[in-house]
Structures are given as structure tokens and as C-alpha cells.
C-alpha positions in Angstrom: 78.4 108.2 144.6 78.7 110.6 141.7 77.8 109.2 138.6 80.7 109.3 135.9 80.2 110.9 132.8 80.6 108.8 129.8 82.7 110.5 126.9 81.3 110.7 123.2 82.7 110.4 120.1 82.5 111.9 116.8 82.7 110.1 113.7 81.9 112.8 110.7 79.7 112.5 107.1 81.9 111.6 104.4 82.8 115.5 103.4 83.2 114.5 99.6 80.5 113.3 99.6 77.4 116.0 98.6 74.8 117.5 96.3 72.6 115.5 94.5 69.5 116.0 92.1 65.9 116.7 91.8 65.6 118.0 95.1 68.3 116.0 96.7 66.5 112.7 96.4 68.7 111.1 94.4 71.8 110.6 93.2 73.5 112.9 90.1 74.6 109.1 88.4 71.2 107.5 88.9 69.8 110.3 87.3 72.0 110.2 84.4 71.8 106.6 83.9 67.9 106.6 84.2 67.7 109.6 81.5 70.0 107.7 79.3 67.6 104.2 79.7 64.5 106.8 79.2 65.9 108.2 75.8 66.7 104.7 74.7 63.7 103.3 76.0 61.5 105.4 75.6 62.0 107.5 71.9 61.8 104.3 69.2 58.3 103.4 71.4 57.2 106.7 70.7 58.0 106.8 67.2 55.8 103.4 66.8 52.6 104.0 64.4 50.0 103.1 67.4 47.7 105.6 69.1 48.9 107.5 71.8 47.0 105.9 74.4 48.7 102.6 73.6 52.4 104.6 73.5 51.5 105.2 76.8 50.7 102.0 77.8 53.8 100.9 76.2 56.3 103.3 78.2 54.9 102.6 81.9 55.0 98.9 81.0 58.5 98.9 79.8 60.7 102.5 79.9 58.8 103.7 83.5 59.9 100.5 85.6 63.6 100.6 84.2 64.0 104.4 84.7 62.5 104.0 88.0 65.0 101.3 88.9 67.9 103.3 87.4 66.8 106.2 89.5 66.5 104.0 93.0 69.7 101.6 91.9 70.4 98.4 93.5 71.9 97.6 96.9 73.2 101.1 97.0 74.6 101.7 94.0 73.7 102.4 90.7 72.1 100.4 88.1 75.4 99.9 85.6 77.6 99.1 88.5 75.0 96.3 89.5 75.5 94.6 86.3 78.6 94.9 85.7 79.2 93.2 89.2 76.8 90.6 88.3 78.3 89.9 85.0 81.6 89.7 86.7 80.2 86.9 89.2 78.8 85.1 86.4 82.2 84.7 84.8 84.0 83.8 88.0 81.8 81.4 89.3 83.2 78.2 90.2 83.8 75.3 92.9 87.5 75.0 93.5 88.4 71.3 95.0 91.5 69.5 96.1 90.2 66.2 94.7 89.2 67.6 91.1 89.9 70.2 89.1 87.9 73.4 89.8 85.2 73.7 87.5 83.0 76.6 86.5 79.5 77.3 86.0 80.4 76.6 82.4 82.0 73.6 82.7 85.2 74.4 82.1 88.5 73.9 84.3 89.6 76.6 86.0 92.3 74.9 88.6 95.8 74.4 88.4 96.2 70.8 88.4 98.6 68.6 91.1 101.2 67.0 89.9 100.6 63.6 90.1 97.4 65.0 87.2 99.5 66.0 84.9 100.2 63.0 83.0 96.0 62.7 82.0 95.9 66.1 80.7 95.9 66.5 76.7 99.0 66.7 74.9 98.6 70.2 73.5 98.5 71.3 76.5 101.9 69.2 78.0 103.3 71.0 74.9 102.7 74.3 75.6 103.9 74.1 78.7 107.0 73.2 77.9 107.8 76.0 75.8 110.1 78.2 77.5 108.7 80.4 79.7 110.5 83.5 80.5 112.4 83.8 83.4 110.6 87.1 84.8 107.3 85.7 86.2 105.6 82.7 86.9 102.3 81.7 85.8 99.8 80.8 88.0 95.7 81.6 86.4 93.0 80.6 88.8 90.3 82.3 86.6 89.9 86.0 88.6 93.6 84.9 90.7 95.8 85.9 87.9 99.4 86.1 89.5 101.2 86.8 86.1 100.3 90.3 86.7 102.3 90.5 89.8 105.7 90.5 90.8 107.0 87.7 92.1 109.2 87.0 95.3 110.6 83.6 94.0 112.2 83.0 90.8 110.5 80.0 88.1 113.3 77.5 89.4 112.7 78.4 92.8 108.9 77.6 92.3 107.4 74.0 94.0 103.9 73.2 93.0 101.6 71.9 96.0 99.9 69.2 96.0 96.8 70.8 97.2 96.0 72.7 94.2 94.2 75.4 96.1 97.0 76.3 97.7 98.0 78.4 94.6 94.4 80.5 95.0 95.9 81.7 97.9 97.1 84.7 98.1 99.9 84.7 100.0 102.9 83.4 98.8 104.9 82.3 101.5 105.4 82.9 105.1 109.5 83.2 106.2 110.8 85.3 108.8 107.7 86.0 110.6 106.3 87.9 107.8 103.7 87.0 105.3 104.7 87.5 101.7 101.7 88.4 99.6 101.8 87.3 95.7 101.1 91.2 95.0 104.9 91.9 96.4 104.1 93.1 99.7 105.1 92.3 103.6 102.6 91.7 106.3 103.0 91.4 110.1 100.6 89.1 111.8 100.3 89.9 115.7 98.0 88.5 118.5 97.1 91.0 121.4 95.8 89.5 124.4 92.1 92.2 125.1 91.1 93.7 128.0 87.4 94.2 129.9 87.2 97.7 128.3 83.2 98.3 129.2 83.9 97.2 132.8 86.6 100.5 132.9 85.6 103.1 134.9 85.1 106.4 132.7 88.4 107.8 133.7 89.8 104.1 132.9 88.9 104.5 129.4 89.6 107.8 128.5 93.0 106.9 129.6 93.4 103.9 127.3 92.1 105.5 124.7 94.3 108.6 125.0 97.4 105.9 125.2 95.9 103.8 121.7 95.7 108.1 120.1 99.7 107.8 120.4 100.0 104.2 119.3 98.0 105.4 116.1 100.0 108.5 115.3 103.5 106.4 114.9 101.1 103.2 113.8 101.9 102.0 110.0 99.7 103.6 107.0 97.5 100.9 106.7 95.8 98.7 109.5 93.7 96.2 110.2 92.2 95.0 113.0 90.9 91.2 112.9 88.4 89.6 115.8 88.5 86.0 115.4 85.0 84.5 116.8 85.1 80.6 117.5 83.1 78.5 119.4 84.9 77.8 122.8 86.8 73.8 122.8 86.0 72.5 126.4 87.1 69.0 125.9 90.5 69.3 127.4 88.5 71.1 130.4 85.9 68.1 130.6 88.7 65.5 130.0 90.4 66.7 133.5 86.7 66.8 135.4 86.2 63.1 134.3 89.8 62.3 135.5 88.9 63.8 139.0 85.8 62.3 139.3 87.1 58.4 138.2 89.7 59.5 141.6 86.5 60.9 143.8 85.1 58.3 146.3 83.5 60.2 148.9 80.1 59.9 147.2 78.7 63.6 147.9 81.8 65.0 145.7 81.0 62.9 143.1 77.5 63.7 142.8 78.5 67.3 142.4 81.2 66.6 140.2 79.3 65.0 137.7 76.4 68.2 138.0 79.0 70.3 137.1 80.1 68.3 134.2 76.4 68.4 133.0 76.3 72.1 133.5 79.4 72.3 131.6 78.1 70.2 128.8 75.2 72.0 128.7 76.8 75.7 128.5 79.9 74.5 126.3 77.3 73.5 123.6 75.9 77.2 123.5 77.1 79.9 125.1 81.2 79.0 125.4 82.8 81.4 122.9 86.7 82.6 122.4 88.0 85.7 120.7 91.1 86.3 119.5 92.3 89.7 118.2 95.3 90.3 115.8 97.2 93.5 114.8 97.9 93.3 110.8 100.4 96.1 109.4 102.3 96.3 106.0 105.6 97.5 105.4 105.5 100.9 103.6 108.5 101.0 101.1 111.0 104.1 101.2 111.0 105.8 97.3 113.8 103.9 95.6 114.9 101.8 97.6 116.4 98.5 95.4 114.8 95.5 94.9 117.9 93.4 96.5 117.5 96.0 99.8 113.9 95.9 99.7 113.4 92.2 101.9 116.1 93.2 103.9 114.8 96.6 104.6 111.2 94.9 105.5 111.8 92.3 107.6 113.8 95.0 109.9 110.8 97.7 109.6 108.1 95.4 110.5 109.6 93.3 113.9 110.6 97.3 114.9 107.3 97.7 114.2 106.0 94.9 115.9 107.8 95.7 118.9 106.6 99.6 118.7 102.6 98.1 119.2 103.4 95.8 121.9 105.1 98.7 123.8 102.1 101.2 123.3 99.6 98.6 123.5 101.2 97.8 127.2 99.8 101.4 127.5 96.5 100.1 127.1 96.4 97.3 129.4 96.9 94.8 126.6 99.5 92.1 125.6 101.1 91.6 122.2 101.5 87.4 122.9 105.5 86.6 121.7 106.0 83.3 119.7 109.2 81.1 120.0 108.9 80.1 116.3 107.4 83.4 114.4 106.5 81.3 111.0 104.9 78.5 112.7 102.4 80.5 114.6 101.3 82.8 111.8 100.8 79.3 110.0 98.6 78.1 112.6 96.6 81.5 112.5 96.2 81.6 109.1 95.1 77.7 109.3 91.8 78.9 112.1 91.3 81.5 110.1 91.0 79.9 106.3 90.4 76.0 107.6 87.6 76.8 110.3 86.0 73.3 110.7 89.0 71.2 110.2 90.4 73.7 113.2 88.1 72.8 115.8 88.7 69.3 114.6 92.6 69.0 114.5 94.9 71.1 116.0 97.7 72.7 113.7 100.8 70.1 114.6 97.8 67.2 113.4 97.7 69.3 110.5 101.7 69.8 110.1 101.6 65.8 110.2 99.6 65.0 107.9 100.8 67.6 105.3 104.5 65.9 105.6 102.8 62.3 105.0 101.1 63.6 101.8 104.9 64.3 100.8 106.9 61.6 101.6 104.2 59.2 99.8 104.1 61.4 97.4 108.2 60.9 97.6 108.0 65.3 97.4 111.3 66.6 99.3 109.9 67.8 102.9 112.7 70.9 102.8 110.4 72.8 99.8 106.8 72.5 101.0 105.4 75.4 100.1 104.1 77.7 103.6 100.3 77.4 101.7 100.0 73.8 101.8 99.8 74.2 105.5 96.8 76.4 105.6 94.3 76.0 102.7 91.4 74.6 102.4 90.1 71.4 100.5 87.5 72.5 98.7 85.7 76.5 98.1 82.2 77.1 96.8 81.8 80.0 95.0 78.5 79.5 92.9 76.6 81.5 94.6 76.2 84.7 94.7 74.5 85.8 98.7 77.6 83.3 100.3 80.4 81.0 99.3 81.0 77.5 101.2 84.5 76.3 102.3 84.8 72.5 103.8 81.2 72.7 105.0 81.3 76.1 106.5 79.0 78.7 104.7 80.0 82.4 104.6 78.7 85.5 104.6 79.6 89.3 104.1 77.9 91.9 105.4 80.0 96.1 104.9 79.1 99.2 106.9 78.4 101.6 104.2 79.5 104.7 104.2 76.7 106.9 105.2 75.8 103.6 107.7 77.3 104.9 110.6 76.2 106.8 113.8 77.6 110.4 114.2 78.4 110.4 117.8 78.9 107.4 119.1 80.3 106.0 123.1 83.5 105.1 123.9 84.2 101.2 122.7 81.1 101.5 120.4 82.6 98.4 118.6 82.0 96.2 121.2 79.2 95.8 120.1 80.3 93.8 117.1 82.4 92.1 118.9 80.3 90.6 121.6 77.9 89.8 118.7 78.1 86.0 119.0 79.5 82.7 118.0 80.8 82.8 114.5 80.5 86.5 113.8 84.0 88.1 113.0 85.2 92.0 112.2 87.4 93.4 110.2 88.1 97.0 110.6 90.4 98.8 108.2 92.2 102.2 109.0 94.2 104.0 106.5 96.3 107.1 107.5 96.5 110.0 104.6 98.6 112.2 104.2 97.4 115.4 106.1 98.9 118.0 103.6 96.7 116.8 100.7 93.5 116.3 102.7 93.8 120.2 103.7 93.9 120.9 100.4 91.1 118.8 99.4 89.2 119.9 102.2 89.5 123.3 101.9 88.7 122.9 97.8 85.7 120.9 98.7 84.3 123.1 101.0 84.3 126.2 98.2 82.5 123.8 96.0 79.7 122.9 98.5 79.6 126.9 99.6 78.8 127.5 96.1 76.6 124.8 95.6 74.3 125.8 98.9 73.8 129.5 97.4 72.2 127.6 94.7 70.1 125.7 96.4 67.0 126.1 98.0 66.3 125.7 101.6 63.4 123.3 100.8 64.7 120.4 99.2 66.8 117.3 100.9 69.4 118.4 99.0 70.5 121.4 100.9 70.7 119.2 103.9 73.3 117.1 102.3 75.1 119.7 101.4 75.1 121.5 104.9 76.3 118.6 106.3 78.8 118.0 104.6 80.0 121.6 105.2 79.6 120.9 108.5 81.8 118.4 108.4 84.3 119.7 106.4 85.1 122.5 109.0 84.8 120.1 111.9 87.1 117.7 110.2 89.9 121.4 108.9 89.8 122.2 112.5 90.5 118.8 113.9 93.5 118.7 111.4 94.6 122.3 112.3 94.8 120.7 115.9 97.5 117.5 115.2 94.9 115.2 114.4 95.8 113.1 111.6 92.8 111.8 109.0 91.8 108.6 108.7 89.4 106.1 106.3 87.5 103.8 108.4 86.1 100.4 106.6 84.1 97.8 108.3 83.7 94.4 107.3 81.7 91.6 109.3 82.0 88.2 108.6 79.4 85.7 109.3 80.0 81.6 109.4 77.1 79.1 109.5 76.6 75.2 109.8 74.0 75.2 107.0 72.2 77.7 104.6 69.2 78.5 107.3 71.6 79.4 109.9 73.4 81.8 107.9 70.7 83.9 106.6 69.1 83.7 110.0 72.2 85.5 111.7 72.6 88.0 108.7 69.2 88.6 109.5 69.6 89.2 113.6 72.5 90.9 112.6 70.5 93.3 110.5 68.2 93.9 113.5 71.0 94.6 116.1 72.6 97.3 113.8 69.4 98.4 113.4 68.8 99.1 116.7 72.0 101.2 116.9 70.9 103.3 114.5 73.1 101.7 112.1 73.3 100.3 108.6 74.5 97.1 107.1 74.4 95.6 103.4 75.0 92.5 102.1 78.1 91.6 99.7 75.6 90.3 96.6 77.4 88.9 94.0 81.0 90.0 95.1 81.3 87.5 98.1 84.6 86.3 96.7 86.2 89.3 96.7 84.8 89.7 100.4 86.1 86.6 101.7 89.8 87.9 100.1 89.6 91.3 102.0 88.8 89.6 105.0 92.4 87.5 105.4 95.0 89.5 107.4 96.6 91.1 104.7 95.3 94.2 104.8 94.1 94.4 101.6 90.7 95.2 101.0 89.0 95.3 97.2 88.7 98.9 95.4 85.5 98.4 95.7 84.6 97.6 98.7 87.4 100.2 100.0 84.7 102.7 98.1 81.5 101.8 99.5 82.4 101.5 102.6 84.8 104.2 103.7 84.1 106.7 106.4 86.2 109.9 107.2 87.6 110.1 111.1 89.9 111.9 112.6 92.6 110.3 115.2 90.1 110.5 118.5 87.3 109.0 116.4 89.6 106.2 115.2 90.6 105.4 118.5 87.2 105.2 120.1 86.5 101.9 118.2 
């Protein structure tokens, strides 16, 4: 039999990205920052009355090591933004818990209050807040969750406060219609799609699919994200109905088997039983002015036609969009594995549903205005740290693909990968379309710049292979869009869940090692784990930040080879 041959994909350097200093070893910031620390470090140590020998034993014990940190940076990137991120998890750290109010590292409270609190809180405060408040926005400050700076979906009246204070950290402000309302005004559709074996395709089998996901992607929303949900497999329903059949066995052979498989069951389920699930997150783009009134309207139409667009083209594939009898309820119960991971495993979502209502009728709450959050969010979220945070017992980490991280030709399905990874290892992969007009014009201007810049430069420094490369790709990635590709930002984000500390940092760890092997890069999200663990809900919104550090330019075909 012939042996097939296995397609390859490209996925292109950055083509902004390009030139640096002295000799291409750094970059043109470091450099300016570390000659900035130098000058200040370095000049009022000179101008000290010692001999010279001791100026210079001065400067290498204090100017050399900062300038040389400055010129290296920290955990890819530069020395500035390192502390300005670290200064910025200082002042946001803080343990957020349904049972007290969140406190800081400072002390101080940081939590919205329940209800049933209000009554022991000081009297200047009960007084300011019943000043009148205007009727425009309503307040919510959870330290770094500021919602006054949004607009709002519900009017102040309209407003119930939850009894689980958290519930207000989250960012979503209620689910209706099948659609998730964010607190930053926007609409998100939530979708399950049912995988397929895609390694176990023959070559032909996956070119095909892939070639039906290209057309999905070219009428696909702006802005997508693709979630893998890794839990560990539940196998007590399965064991419940072995035991039932074996208490009805009596010829005594059977039985014998049937309780060896039970122990082999046992005895896989407790390692190796793992379940994915894979959801399709879109937002509605808004039309230029459309009305506010029109707007919901306008949504809620846009996003179930565009729901109903991915489970048609996605049939293509060989997959299966799964279809819900009660839309809000099983976005609910996604959100709920997805933010309540434990508790999950522990009680299924109509346990949850339960015990929610009982909270409200003892607390003698009306049951027709529970907020959609109270449903879904955690008890209690750790954010004192700065490597992981902690939510109900469950320790997190984030780990981001940078940008120059990935491989440049890579196999059809190369994500799998990261998807087969293990038991409580999730991805989140971000694609945002741009708009092909500009990037040929960006393109094209960018590849003037780095023409110029390569006459420049000589042919024996790093830097002129930077800069070729990124020529390279600007041509490959002008041709691909002179032939109806569209131009994409890829972003990668890997989550990684834990029983305990020692766990965690040993997956991050193996992790590191398997990426590694795949000529691959990873880095950790130090001090800005918070605003990891927020990108990663399905709501595809990932930080500015992150967004920066981690994009990669692809074209259409690269996109879909994920």
C-alpha cells in the first residue's frame, strides 16, 4: 500500500515584528530603558569624590547588573512593563469569599457585601449609599472589576443583589435568550460541538475537513474562541449499573468476571478516564448605528442565525453542534463546570439549581429575580499569589504561547497535541479576523520599512535575520491575501488545574517539556494570573495584554489546520 502523504502547514513570523539593536540581540526598548537606568545609575556614581578604581567597583556592583537586566528584561518583556505588572498585582491582591467580605493584602474590604451584611456596616457608609444615585449606571467596585465604567444592560431598579457576593465579580451579567450578556455590553453565543477522531483520518480525510472548516471560517464571526474543556471522566453511574448486574448474577463464573472488571474499572477510572468537551464562543458584531432599543433585538436574531450557520458547516466536518431544549439552562450548567470545577464533579447542575432556590426562600428573596450568576460562581477565589490563583480548593495556572513560540510549518491537527495533553489541562485558542484592506496596506508599508532597514544592515549580525524573516513573511502572507485568504491573529492560552500546589507546578513543568519537544515555547502568566483566569471564560475576551504577547499572524489555511 502507498504511503499517504501528510499535508503541512504554515503559520508565518509576526511580519511587524523586526529590527532590533546592537547586532540584533536585543530589543530597541531594552536598550533604551537599560541606557536610561545607566545614565541615572551610573553618572552621580561617577561624580562621587573616590578613586577611580572604587567608581568602578561601584558601577559593576550596582549600574552593570540593572543595565544588564534592563537589556535581557523579564519573562519576555521589558524591565518597566515587569513592574508596572507587578505593582498592579500588588494592588489587586485579594481573597474574595462568600462567607466574608473579600479582603486584600492590605487589609482592607474589597467585596460587595450580601444583603443580609448590610445592617453591621458603619453608618457613613449606609449614608452614602442612600444618596441618590443617578439613574444611568449602577455601581458595582470589586477592586480591579469596576463595572461603573461600563454600560449597563439593566436599569438601577431593575438591579437584584445576590446573595453570593461573588457573583457580582463575575463578568457576565446575565444569561436570557441563550445568549450571555457581558457587563462590558456585549452578546455571546455559547455552543457545544460533539469532536471527531481527526488523527485516525486518512490524509485525504483531513484535507477534506479541513477544506470544509476554510469555508466555515470565511462567513465565521470576527472574533472566536475555541474552548477544550478537560475533566476527569465520572464513572460512578457506569459502576453503579456493574454492581446492579452482578447483585442479579448467580452463575458463579460470571460473577467472578464481573467483579474483575469492576476492579479494572476502578483501577483505570482513578487515572486514565478523561472527558473533553469542546464549545464554539462567537460575539455579535454591531452594525454602525444601529439604536440602542434595536440593538438586543438585532443580537439575539444575529447570533441563533449564527449558531445555526456553525452547526451547518461544522456537519461538513463530521462534527455535531449538540441542540438544547432550554438554551439558558445549559449555558448555566456550562458556565457552572467551567468556573465551579470541584463542586462539578461533586453535584450535578439541577443539585446546584436546588440549593440556590433554598438559599432564597430562607432568605424570603423572590425566586422570579435570581440573578443568572448566582447559579454559577464560585464560593471563595484566591488571588494572593502571583504564579496561580485558588478557587474552592482547585489551584490554577496560566501558561500563553508567545508570539515568536510557535513552529513555522506545522501537521495537519497540530493542536491535538494540547488537547490530548491530560487530565485538567484546558485550551483556549482565540482567532480574530481583520479587515483585509488595511492589513494590505500595512503590509505593503511594512515591507518598505524592513527593505530599507536590510540595506542598512549587515549581513553578520542576528539582526539582518530578523529582518529577512520578517520580509519573508510579509510577501508570503501579501500573496496569500492576493489569493482570497483572509488574515487572522492566532492567541493561545492553556489552562492548567491542580489538587494541590506540587501538582500544579509539576504539570506546568511536564507541560514545559512537551512543548519543548515540539519545538515550541510556553511562558508563565507571573503576576497577571487574574487577568488570565478572566480571558479564559467563554466570552471571547482576552486582556490587551495578553492579546499582545501572544498574538501570531495566519492566514485562513493556517487557521484551520489547528
Amino acid at each position: 500500500m502507498e504511503h499517504e502523504q501528510r499535508d503541512s502547514y504554515l503559520i508565518p513570523p509576526n511580519f511587524i515584528e523586526g529590527g532590533t539593536l546592537l547586532g540584533g540581540m536585543f530589543r530597541t526598548r531594552n536598550v533604551i530603558e537599560a541606557g536610561i537606568l545607566g545614565a541615572v545609575v551610573g553618572l552621580p556614581v561617577l561624580n562621587l569624590g573616590f578613586s577611580l578604581t572604587a567608581r568602578i567597583i561601584i558601577l559593576c556592583l550596582t549600574a552593570l547588573p540593572l543595565v544588564l537586566l534592563a537589556l535581557i528584561g523579564v519573562g519576555g518583556s521589558s524591565l518597566s512593563s515587569f513592574i508596572l505588572l507587578f505593582f498592579s498585582y500588588l494592588r489587586n491582591r485579594r481573597v474574595l469569599s462568600q462567607d466574608a467580605p473579600a479582603r486584600g493584602w492590605d487589609g482592607k474590604e474589597l467585596s460587595m457585601l450580601p444583603t443580609w451584611l448590610q445592617s453591621k456596616r458603619p453608618a457613613e457608609e449606609q449614608e452614602a449609599e442612600a444618596q441618590p444615585k443617578s439613574k444611568s449606571r449602577f455601581q458595582v467596585d470589586l477592586k480591579a472589576r469596576k463595572l461603573d465604567q461600563f454600560k449597563t444592560f439593566l436599569e438601577p431598579e431593575e438591579v437584584v443583589r445576590p446573595i453570593n457576593p461573588l457573583a457580582d465579580y463575575i463578568p457576565i451579567e446575565k444569561v436570557a435568550n441563550g445568549i450571555i450578556y457581558t457587563r462590558d455590553h456585549r452578546y455571546v453565543k455559547l455552543v457545544e460541538v460533539v469532536p471527531v477522531n481527526f488523527l485516525l483520518r486518512s490524509a485525504r480525510e483531513q484535507r477534506s475537513i479541513i477544506y470544509s472548516f476554510i469555508s466555515y471560517l470565511k462567513i465565521a464571526p470576527v472574533k472566536v474562541q475555541f474552548k477544550v474543556l478537560t475533566k476527569r471522566a465520572d464513572i460512578n453511574r457506569h459502576m453503579d449499573t456493574v454492581r446492579r448486574e452482578l447483585a442479579q448474577e448467580t452463575d458463579e463464573r460470571c460473577h467472578q468476571l464481573q467483579e474483575d472488571y469492576l476492579r479494572l474499572i476502578q483501577q483505570l477510572g482513578s487515572r486514565e478516564t478523561i472527558t473533553r468537551r469542546f464549545f464554539l464562543v462567537f460575539e455579535h458584531e454591531p452594525l454602525p448605528g444601529t439604536k440602542r432599543g434595536q440593538e438586543e433585538a438585532e443580537a439575539i436574531a444575529s447570533l441563533q442565525t449564527a449558531a445555526r450557520t456553525a452547526a451547518n458547516y461544522l456537519r461538513q466536518c463530521g462534527n455535531e453542534v449538540i441542540s438544547h431544549e432550554n438554551e439558558d439552562e445549559a449555558t448555566c450548567e456550562i458556565l457552572y463546570s467551567i468556573l465551579c470545577r470541584q463542586a462539578s464533579n461533586e453535584r450535578p447542575f439541577p443539585q446546584k439549581v436546588k440549593e440556590v432556590l433554598a438559599e432564597y426562600m430562607v432568605a424570603g428573596r423572590p425566586l422570579d429575580t435570581i440573578p443568572s450568576n448566582d447559579f454559577y460562581a464560585p464560593s471563595n477565589i484566591d488571588l494572593t499569589h502571583g504564579r496561580y490563583i485558588c478557587i474552592d480548593g482547585v489551584y490554577y495556572a496560566y501558561l500563553l504561547v508567545p508570539s515568536d513560540g510557535y513552529k513555522a510549518q506545522v501537521p495537519a491537527g497540530w493542536l491535538s497535541l494540547l488537547v490530548n495533553a491530560g487530565d485538567g489541562i484546558d485550551m483556549d485558542m482565540f482567532l480574530s479576523r481583520q479587515p483585509k484592506d488595511r492589513m494590505i496596506r500595512k503590509l505593503g508599508q511594512q515591507l518598505r520599512i524592513n527593505r530599507s532597514k536590510i540595506k542598512e544592515t549587515s549581513d553578520t549580525n542576528t539582526d539582518f535575520d530578523d529582518l529577512d524573516s520578517a520580509i519573508r513573511s510579509g510577501y508570503l502572507l501579501k500573496d496569500g491575501l492576493s489569493n482570497n485568504e483572509d488574515f487572522y491573529y492566532l492567541n493561545l492560552l492553556i489552562t492548567i488545574t491542580a489538587d494541590n500546589v506540587d501538582d500544579l507546578e509539576w504539570k506546568v513543568a511536564e507541560m514545559k517539556k512537551l512543548l519543548l519537544s515540539q519545538d515550541m515555547d510556553i511562558q508563565p502568566c507571573s503576576f497577571c494570573e487574574e487577568q488570565a483566569f478572566l480571558s479564559s471564560l467563554p466570552l471571547v475576551s482576552l486582556e490587551r495584554r495578553l492579546f499582545e504577547r501572544s498574538k501570531r499572524n495566519v492566514l485562513t489555511l493556517g487557521a484551520a489546520s489547528c
